[in-house]
C-alpha positions in Angstrom: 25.9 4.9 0.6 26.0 1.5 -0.4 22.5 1.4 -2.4 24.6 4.9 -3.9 27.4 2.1 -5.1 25.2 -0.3 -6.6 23.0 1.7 -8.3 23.3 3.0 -11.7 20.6 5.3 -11.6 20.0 8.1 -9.6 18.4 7.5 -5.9 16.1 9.7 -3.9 14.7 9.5 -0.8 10.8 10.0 -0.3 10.1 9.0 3.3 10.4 11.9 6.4 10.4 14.7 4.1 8.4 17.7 5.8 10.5 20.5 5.9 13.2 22.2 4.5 15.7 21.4 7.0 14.5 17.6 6.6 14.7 18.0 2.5 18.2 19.4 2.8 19.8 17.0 5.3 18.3 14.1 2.7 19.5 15.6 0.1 23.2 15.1 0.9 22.7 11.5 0.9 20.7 11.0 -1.9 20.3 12.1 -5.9 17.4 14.0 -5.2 13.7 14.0 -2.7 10.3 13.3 -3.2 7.6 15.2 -1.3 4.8 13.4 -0.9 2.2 13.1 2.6 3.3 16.7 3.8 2.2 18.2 0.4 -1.1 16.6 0.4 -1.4 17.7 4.2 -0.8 21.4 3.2 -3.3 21.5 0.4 -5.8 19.0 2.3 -8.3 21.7 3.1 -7.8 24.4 0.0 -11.0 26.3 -0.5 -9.9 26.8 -4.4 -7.1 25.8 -7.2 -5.5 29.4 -6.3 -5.5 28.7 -2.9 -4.1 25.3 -3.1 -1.6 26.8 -5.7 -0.6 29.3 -2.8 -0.3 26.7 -0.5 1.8 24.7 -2.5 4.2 27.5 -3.4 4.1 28.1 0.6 5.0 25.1 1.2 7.6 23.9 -1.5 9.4 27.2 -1.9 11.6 26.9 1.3 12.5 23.1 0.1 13.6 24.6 -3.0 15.3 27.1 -1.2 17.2 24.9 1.0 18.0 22.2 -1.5 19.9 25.3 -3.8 21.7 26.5 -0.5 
């Protein structure tokens, strides 16, 4: 809250987010998240671009969801 004062841009958090719950209990403290380690992790082993495009949808879908809830 008090970086939230000083700043006068928006400010997101990037660190601990894995989940949806995690994404969404960030989110009300901050402008926005950024996904990072737990993406890579998900797509790490990807035989193919579709697969790590499914993956990634997979993964980053129920953020999205939780984020708009």
């Amino acid at each position: 809250q008090a970086l939230r004062q000083r700043a006068s841009v928006p400010v997101v958090a990037g660190f601990g987010i894995k989940d949806a719950a995690s994404a969404a209990a960030m989110a009300r403290q901050a402008d926005g998240v950024v996904v990072g380690s737990a993406l890579v992790a998900a797509l790490a082993d990807a035989d193919s671009a579709d697969e790590a495009a499914r993956r990634a949808r997979a993964f980053l879908s129920p953020l999205r969801q939780a984020l708009d809830d």
